[in-house]
OpenMM code with the backbone's topology and positions (N, CA, C; nanometers):
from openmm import Vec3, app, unit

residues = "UNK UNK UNK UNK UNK UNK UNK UNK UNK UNK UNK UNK UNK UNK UNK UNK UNK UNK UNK UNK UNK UNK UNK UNK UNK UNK UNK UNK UNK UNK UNK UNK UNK UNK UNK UNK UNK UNK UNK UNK UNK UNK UNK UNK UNK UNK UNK UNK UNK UNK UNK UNK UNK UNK UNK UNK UNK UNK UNK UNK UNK UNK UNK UNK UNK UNK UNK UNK UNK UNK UNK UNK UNK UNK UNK UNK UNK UNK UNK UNK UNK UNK UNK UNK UNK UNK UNK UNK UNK UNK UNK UNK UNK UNK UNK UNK UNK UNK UNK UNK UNK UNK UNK UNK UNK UNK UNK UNK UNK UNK UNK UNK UNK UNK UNK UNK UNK UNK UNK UNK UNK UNK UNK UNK UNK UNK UNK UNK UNK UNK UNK UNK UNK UNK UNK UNK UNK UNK UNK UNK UNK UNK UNK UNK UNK UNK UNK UNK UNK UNK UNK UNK UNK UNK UNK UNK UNK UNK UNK UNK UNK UNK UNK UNK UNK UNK UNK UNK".split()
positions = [
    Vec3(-1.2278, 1.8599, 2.3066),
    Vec3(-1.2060, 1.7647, 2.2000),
    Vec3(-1.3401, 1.7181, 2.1447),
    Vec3(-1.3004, 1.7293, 2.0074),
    Vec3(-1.5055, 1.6595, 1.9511),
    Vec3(-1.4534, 1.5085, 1.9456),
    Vec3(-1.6213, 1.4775, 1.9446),
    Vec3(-1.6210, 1.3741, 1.9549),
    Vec3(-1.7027, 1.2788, 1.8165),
    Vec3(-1.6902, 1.3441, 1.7245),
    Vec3(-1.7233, 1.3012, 1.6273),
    Vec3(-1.7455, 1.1611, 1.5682),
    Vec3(-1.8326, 1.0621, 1.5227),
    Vec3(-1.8089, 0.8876, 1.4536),
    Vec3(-1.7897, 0.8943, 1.3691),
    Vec3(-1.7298, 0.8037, 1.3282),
    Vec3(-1.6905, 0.7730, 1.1532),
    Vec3(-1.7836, 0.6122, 1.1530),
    Vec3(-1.8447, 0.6579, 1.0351),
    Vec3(-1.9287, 0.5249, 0.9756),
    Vec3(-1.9052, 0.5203, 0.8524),
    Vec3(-1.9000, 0.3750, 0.8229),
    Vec3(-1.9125, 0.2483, 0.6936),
    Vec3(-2.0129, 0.3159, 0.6047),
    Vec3(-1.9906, 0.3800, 0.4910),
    Vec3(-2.0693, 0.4358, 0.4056),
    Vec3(-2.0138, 0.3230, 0.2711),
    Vec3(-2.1330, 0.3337, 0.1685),
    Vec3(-2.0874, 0.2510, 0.0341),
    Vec3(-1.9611, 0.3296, -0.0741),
    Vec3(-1.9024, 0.2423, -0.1005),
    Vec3(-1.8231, 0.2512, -0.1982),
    Vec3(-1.8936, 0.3413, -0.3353),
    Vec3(-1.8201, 0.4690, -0.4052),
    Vec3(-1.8662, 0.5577, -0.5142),
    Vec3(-1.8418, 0.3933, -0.5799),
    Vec3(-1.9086, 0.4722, -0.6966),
    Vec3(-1.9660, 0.3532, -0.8346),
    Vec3(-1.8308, 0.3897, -0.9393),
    Vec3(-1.8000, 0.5200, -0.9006),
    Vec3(-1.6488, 0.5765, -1.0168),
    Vec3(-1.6325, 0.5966, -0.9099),
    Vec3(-1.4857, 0.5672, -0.9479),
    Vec3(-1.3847, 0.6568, -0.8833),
    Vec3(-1.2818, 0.6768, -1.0021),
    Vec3(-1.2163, 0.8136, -1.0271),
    Vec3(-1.1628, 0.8162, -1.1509),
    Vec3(-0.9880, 0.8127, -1.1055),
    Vec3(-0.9755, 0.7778, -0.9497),
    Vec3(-0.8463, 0.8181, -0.9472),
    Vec3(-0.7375, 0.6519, -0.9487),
    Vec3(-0.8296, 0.5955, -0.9465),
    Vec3(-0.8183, 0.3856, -0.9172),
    Vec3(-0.7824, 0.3168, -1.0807),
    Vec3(-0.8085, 0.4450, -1.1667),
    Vec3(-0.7045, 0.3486, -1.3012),
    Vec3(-0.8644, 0.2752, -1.3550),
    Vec3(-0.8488, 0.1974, -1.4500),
    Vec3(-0.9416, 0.1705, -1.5438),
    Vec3(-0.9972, 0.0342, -1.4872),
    Vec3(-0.8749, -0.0354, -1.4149),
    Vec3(-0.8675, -0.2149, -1.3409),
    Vec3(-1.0001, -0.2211, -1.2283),
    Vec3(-1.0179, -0.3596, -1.2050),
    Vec3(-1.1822, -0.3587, -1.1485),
    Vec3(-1.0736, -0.4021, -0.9954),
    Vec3(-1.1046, -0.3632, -0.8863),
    Vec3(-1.1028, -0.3766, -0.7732),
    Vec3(-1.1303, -0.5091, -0.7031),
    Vec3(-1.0538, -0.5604, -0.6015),
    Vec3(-1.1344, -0.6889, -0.5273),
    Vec3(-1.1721, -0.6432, -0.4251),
    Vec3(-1.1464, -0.5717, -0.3956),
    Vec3(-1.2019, -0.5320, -0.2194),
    Vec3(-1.1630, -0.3419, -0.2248),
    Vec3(-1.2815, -0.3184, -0.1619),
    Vec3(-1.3166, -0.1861, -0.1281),
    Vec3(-1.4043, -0.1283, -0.0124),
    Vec3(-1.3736, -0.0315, 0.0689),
    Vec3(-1.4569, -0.0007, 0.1863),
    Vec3(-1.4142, 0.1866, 0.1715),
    Vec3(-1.5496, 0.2144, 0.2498),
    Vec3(-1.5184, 0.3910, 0.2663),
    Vec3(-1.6085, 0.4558, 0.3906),
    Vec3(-1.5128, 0.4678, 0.4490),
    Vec3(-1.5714, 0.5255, 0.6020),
    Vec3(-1.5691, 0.6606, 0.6022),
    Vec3(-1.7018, 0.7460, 0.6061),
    Vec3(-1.6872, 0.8862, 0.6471),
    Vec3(-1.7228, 0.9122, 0.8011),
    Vec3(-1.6866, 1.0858, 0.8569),
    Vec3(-1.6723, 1.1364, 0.9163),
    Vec3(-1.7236, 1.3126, 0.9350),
    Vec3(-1.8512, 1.3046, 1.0184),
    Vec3(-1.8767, 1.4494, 0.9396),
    Vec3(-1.8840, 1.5293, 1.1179),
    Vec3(-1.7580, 1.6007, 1.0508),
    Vec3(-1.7332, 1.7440, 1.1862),
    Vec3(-1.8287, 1.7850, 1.2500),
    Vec3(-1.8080, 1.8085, 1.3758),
    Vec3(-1.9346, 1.9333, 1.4096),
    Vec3(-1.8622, 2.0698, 1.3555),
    Vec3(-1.8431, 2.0845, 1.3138),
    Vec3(-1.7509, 2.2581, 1.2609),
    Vec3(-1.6728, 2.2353, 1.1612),
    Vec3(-1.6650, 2.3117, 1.0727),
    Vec3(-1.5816, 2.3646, 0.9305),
    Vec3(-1.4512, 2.3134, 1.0190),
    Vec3(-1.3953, 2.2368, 0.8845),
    Vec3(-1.2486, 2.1920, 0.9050),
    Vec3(-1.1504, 2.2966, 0.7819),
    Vec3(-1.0524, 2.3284, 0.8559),
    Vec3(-0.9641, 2.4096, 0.7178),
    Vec3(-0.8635, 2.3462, 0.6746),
    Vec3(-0.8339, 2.1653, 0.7166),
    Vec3(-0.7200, 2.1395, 0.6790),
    Vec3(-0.7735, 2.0856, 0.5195),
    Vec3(-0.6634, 2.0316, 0.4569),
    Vec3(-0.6675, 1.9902, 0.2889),
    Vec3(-0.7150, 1.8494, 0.3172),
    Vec3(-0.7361, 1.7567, 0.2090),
    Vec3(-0.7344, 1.6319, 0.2042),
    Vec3(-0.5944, 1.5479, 0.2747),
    Vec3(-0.4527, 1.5914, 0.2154),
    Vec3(-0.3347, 1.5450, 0.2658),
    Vec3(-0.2971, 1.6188, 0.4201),
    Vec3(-0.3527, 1.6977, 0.4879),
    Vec3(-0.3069, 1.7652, 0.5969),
    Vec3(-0.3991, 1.6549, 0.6884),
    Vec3(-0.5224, 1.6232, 0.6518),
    Vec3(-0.6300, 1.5122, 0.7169),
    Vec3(-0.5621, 1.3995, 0.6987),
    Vec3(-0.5022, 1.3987, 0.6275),
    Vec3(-0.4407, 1.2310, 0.5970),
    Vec3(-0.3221, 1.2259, 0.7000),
    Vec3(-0.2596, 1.3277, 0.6887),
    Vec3(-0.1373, 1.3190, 0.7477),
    Vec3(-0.1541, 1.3121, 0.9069),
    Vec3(-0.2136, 1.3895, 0.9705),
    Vec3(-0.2928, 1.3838, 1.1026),
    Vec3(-0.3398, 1.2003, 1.1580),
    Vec3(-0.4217, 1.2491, 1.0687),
    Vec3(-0.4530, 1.0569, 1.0953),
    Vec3(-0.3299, 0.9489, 1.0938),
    Vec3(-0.2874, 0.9582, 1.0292),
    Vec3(-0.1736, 0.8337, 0.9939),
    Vec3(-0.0048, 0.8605, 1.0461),
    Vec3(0.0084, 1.0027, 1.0508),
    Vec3(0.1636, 1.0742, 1.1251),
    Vec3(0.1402, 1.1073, 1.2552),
    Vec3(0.0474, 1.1461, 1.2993),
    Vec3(0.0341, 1.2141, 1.4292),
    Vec3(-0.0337, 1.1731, 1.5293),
    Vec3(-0.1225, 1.0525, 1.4774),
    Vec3(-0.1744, 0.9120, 1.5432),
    Vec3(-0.0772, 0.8947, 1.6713),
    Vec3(-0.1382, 0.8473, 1.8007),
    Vec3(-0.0388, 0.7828, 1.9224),
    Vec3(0.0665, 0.6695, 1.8573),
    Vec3(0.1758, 0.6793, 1.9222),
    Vec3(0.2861, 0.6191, 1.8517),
    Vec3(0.2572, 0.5051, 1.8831),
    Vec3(0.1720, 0.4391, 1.9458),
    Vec3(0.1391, 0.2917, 1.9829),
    Vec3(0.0495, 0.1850, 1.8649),
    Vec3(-0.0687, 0.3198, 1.8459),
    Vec3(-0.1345, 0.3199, 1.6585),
    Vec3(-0.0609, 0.3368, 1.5539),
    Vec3(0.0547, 0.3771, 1.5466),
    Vec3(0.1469, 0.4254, 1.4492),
    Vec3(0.2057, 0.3104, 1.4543),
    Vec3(0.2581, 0.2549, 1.5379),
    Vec3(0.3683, 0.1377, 1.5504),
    Vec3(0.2651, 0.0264, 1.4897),
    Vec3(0.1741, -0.0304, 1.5109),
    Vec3(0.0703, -0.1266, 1.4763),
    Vec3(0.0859, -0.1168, 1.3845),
    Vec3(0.0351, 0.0099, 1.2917),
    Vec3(-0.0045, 0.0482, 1.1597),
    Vec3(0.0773, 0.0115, 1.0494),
    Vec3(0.2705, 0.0161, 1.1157),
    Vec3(0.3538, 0.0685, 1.0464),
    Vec3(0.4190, -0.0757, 1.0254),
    Vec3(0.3771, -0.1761, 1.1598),
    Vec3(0.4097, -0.3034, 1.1074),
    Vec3(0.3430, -0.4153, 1.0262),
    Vec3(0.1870, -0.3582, 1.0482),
    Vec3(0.0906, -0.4566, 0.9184),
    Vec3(0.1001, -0.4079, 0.7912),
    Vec3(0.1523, -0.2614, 0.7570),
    Vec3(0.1827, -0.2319, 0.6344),
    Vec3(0.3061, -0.3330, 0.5757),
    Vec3(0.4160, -0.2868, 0.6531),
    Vec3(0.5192, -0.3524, 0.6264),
    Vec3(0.5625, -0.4781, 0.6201),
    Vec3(0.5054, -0.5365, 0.7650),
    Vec3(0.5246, -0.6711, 0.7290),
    Vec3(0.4253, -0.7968, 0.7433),
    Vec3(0.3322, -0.7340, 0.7574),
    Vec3(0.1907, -0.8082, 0.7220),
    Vec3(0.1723, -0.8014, 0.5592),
    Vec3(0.1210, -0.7420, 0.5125),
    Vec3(0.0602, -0.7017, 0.3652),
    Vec3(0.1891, -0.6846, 0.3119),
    Vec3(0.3465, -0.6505, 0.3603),
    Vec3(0.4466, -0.6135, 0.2963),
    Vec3(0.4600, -0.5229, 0.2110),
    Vec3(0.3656, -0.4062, 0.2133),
    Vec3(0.3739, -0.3040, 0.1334),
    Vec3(0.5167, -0.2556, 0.0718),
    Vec3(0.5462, -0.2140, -0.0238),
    Vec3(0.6417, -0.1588, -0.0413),
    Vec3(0.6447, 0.0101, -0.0320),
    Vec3(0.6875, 0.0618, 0.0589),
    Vec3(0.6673, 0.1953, 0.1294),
    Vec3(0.7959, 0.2409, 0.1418),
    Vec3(0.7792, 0.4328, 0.0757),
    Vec3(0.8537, 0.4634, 0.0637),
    Vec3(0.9584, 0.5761, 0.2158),
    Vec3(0.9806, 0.6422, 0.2280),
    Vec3(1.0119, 0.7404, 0.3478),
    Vec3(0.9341, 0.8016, 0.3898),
    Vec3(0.9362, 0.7570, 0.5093),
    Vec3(0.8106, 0.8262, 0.5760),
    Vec3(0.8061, 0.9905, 0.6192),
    Vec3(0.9326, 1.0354, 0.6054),
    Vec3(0.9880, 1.2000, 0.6015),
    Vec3(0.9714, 1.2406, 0.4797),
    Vec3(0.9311, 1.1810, 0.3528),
    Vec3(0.9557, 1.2266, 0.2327),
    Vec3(0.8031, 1.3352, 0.2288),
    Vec3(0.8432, 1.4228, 0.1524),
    Vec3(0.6734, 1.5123, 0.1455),
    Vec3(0.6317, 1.4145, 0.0323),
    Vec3(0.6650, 1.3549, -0.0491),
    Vec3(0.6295, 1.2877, -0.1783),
    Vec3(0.4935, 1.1763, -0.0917),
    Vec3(0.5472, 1.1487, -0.0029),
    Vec3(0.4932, 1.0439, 0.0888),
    Vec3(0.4367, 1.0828, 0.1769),
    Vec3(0.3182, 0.9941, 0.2039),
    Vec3(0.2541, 0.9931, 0.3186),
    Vec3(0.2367, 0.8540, 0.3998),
    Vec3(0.3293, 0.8555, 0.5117),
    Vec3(0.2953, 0.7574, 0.5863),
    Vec3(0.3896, 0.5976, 0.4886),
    Vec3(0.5105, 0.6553, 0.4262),
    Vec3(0.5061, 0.6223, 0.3634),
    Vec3(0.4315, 0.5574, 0.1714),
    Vec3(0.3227, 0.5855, 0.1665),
    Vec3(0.2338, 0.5675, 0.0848),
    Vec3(0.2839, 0.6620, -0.0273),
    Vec3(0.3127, 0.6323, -0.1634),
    Vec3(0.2984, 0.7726, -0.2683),
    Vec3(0.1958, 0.8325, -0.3041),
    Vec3(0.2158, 0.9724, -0.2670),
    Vec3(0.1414, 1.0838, -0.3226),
    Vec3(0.0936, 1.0680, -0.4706),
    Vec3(-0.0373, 1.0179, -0.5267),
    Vec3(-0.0295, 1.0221, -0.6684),
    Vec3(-0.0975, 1.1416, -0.7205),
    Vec3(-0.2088, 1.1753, -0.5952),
    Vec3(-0.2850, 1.3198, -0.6161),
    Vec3(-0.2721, 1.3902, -0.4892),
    Vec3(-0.2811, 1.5332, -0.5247),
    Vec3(-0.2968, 1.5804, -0.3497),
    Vec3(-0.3352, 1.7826, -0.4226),
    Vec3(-0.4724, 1.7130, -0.3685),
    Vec3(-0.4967, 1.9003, -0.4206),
    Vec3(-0.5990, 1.9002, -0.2861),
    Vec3(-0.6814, 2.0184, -0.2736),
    Vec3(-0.7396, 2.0615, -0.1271),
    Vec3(-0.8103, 1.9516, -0.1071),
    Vec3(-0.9208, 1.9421, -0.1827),
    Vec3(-1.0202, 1.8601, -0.1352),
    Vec3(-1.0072, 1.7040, -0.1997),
    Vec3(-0.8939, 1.6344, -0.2353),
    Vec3(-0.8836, 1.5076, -0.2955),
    Vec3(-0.7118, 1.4653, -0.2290),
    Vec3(-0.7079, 1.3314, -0.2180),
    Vec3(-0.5742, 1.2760, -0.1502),
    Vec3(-0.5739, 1.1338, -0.2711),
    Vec3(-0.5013, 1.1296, -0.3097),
    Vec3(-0.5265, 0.9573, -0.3409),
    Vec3(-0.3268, 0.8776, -0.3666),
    Vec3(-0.3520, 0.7787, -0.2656),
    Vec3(-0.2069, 0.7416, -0.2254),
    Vec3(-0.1898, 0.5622, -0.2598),
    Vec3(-0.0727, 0.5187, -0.2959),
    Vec3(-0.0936, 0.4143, -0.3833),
    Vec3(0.0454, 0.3479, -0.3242),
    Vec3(0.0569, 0.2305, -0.3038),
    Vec3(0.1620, 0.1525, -0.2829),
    Vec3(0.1404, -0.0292, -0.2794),
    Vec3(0.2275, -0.1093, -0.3309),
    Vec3(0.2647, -0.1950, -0.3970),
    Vec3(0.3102, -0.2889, -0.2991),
    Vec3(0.2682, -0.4051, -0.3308),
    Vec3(0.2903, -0.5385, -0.2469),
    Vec3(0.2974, -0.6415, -0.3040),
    Vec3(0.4054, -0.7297, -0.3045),
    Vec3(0.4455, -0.8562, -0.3679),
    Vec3(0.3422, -0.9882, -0.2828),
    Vec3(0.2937, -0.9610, -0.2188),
    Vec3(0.1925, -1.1061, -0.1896),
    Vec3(0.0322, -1.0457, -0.2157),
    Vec3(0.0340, -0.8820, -0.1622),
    Vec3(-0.1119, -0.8720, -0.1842),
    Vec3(-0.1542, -0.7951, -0.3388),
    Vec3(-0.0730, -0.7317, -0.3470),
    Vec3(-0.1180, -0.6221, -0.5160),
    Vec3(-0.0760, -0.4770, -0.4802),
    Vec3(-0.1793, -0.4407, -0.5325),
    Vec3(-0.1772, -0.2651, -0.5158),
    Vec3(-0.3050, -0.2155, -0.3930),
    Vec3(-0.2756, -0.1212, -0.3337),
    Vec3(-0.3280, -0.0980, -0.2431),
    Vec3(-0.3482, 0.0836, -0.3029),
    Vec3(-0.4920, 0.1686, -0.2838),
    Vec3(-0.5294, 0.2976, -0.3114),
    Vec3(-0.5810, 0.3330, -0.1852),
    Vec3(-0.5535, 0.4089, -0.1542),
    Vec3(-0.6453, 0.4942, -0.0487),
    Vec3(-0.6582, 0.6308, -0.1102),
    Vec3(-0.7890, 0.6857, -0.1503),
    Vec3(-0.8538, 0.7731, -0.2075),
    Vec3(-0.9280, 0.8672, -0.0484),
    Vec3(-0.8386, 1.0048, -0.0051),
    Vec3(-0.9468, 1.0715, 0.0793),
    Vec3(-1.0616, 1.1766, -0.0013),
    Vec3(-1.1103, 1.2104, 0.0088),
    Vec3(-1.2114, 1.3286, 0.0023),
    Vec3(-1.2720, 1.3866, 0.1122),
    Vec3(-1.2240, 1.5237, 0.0474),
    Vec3(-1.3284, 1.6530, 0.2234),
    Vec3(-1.4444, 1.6820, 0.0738),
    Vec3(-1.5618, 1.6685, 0.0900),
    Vec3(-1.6746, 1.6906, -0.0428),
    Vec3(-1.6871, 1.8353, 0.0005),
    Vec3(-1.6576, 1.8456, 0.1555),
    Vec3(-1.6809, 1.9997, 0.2335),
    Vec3(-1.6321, 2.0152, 0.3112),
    Vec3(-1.6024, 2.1611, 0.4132),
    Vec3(-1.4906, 2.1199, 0.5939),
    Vec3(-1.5724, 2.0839, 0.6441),
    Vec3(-1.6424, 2.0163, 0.6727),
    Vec3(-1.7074, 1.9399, 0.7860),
    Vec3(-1.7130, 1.8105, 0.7860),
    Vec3(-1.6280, 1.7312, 0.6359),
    Vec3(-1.7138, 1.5781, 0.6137),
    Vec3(-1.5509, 1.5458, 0.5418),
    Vec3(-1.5104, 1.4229, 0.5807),
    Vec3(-1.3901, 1.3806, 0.5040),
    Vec3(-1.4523, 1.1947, 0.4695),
    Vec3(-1.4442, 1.1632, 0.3643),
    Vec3(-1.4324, 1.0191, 0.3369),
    Vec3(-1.3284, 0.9786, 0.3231),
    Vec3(-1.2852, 0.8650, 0.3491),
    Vec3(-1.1851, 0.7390, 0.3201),
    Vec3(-1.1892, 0.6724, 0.2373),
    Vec3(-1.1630, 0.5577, 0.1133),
    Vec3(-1.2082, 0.4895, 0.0465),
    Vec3(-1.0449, 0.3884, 0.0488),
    Vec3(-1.0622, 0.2803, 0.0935),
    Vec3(-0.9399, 0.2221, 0.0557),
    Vec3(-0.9459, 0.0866, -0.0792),
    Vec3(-0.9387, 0.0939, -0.1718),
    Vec3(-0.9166, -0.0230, -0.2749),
    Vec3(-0.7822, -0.1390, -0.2686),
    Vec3(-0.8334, -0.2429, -0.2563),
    Vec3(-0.7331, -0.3190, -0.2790),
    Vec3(-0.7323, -0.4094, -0.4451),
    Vec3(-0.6383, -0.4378, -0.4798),
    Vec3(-0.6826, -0.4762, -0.6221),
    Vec3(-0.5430, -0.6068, -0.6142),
    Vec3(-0.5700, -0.7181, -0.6074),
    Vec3(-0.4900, -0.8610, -0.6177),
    Vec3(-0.4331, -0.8732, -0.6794),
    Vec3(-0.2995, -0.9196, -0.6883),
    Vec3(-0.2589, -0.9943, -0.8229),
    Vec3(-0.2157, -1.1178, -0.7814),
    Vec3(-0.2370, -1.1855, -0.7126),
    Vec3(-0.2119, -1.2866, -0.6281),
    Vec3(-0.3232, -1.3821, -0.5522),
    Vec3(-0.4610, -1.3789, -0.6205),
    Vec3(-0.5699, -1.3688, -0.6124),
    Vec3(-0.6011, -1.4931, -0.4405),
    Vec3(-0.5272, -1.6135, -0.4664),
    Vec3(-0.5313, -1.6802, -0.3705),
    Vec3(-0.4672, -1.6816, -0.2559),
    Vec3(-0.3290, -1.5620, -0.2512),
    Vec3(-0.2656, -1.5597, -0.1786),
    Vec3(-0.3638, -1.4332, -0.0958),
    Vec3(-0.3975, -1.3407, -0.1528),
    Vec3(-0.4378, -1.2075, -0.1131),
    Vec3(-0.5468, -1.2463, -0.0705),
    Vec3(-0.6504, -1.3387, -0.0876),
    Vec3(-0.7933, -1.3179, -0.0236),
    Vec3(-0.6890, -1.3743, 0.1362),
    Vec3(-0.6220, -1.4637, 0.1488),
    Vec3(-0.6211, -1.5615, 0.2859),
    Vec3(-0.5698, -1.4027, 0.3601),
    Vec3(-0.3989, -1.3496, 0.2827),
    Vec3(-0.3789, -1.2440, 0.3447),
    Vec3(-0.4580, -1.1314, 0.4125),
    Vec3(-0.5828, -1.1415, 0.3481),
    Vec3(-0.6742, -1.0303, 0.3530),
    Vec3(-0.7993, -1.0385, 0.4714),
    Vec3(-0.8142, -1.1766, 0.4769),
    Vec3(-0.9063, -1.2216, 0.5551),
    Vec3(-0.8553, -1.1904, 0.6816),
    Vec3(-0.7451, -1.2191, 0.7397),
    Vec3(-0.6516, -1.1825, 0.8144),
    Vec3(-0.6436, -1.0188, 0.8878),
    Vec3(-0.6072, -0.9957, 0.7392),
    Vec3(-0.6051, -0.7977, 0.7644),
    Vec3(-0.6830, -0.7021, 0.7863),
    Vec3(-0.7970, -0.7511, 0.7001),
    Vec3(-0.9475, -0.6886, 0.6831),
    Vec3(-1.0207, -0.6494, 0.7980),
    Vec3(-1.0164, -0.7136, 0.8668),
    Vec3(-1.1058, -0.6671, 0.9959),
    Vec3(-1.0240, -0.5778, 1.0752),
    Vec3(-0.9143, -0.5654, 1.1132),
    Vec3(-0.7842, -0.5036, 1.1593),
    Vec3(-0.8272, -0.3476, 1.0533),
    Vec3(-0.8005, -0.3965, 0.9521),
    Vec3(-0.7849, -0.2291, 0.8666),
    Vec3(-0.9229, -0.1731, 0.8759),
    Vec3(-1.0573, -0.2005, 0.9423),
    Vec3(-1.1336, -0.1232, 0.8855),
    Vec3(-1.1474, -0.0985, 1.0657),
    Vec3(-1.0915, -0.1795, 1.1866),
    Vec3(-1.1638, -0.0764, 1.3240),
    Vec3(-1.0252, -0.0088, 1.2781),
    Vec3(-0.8894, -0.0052, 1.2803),
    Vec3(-0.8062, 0.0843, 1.2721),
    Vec3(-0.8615, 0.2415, 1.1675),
    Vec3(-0.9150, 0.2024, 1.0235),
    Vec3(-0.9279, 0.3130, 0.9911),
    Vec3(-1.0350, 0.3962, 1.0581),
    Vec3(-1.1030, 0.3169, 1.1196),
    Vec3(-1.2542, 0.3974, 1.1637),
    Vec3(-1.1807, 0.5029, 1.3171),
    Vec3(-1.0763, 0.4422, 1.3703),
    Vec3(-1.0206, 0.5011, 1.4776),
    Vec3(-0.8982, 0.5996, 1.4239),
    Vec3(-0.8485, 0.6452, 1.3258),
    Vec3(-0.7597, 0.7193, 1.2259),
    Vec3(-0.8581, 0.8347, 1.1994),
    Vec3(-0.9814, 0.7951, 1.1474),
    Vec3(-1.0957, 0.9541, 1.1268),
    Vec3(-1.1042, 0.9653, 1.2362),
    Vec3(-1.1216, 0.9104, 1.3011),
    Vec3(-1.2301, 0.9790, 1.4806),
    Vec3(-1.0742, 1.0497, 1.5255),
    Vec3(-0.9531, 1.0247, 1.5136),
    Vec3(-0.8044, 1.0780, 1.5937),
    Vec3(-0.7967, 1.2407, 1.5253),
    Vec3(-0.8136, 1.1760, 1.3646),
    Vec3(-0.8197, 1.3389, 1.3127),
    Vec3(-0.9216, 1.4274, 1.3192),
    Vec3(-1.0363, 1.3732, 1.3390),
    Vec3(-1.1409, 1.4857, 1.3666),
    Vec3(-1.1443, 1.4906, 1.4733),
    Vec3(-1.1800, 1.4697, 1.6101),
    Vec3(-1.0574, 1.5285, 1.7548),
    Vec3(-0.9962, 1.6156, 1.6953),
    Vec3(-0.9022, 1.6385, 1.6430),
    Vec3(-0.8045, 1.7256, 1.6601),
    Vec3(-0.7945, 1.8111, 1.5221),
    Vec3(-0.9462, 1.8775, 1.4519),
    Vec3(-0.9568, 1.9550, 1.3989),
    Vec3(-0.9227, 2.0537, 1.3971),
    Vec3(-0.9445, 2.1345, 1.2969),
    Vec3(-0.8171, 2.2840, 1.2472),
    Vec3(-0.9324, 2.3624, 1.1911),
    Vec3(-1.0132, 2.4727, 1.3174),
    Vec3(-1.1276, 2.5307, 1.2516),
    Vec3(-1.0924, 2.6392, 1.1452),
    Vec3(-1.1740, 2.6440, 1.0458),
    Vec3(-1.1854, 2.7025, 0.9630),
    Vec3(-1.0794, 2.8294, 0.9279),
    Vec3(-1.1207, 2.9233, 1.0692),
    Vec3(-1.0522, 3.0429, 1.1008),
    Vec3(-0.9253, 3.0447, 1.1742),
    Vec3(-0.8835, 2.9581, 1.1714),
    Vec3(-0.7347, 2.9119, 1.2448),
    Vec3(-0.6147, 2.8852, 1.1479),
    Vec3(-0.5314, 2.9292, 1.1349),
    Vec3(-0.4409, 2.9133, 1.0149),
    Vec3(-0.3442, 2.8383, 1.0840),
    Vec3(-0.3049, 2.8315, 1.1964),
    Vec3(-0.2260, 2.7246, 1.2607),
    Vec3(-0.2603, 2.5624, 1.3236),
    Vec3(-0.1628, 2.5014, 1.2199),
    Vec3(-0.1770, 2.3652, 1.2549),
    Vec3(-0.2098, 2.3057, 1.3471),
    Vec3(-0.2866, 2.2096, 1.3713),
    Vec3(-0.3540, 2.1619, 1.5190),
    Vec3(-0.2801, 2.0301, 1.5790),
    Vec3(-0.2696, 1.9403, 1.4320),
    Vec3(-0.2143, 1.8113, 1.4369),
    Vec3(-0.0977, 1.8706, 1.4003),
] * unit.nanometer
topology = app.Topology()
chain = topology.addChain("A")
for resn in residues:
    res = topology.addResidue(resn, chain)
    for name in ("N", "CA", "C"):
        topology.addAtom(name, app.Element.getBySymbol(name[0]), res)
């Protein structure tokens, strides 16, 4: 098993997949392989967030839901990930979007730039400006060791290059 870190890198200056609206909160943790990865952006996503220990999954699945109250769709759906909607999903780009009546809109943007390196970028964007910072203050520290432990689960359990069968 590798043992790969994921570190707190800065937020891109564009991102073209987040809509034209200015962001309140943003973070992006990468992760760079020791070895060529062959999965896609959504096969990395899915690993991390579906195939996670069901103990991380269960956590995950109740601060979405009823922490932040996401509105999330089937978590069996291919449309979905982790519940989250699919708004992009080509090899090297993921970007997944879902809706919350106390906090706003929530983006999580992945990128592989290459197989060896996947970023995270999660945007949150308020519409609830006073309700969402308290909510957030709350969540924030929670969502960023959880995501940093979501890259390190999927890179563990990389899919080299030359392997056409699924790992996660």
């Amino acid at each position: 098993m590798r043992t790969a870190s994921a570190r707190r890198v800065p937020v891109s200056v564009h991102e073209p997949l987040i809509g034209a609206g200015r962001y309140d909160y943003a973070d992006a943790f990468e992760i760079q392989l020791d070895e060529s990865d062959a999965r896609s952006a959504e096969e990395f996503a899915r690993c991390a967030l579906e195939d996670a220990p069901s103990l991380v999954r269960g956590v995950v699945w109740v601060a979405h839901r009823y922490l932040l109250r996401l509105r999330l769709g089937s978590r069996s759906s291919p449309d979905h990930v982790f519940g989250w909607k699919i708004r992009t999903s080509e090899p090297d780009v993921l970007c997944l979007e879902a809706q919350s009546p106390l906090l706003g809109r929530g983006v999580i943007v992945g990128r592989r730039p290459d197989r060896a390196r996947t970023v995270i970028t999660t945007y949150v964007f308020f519409d609830r400006p006073a309700i969402a910072r308290v909510l957030w203050t709350i969540a924030g520290p929670l969502h960023r060791r959880v995501a940093v432990y979501l890259l390190e689960y999927a890179a563990a359990h990389a899919q080299p290059a030359d392997d056409l069968a699924r790992v996660c």
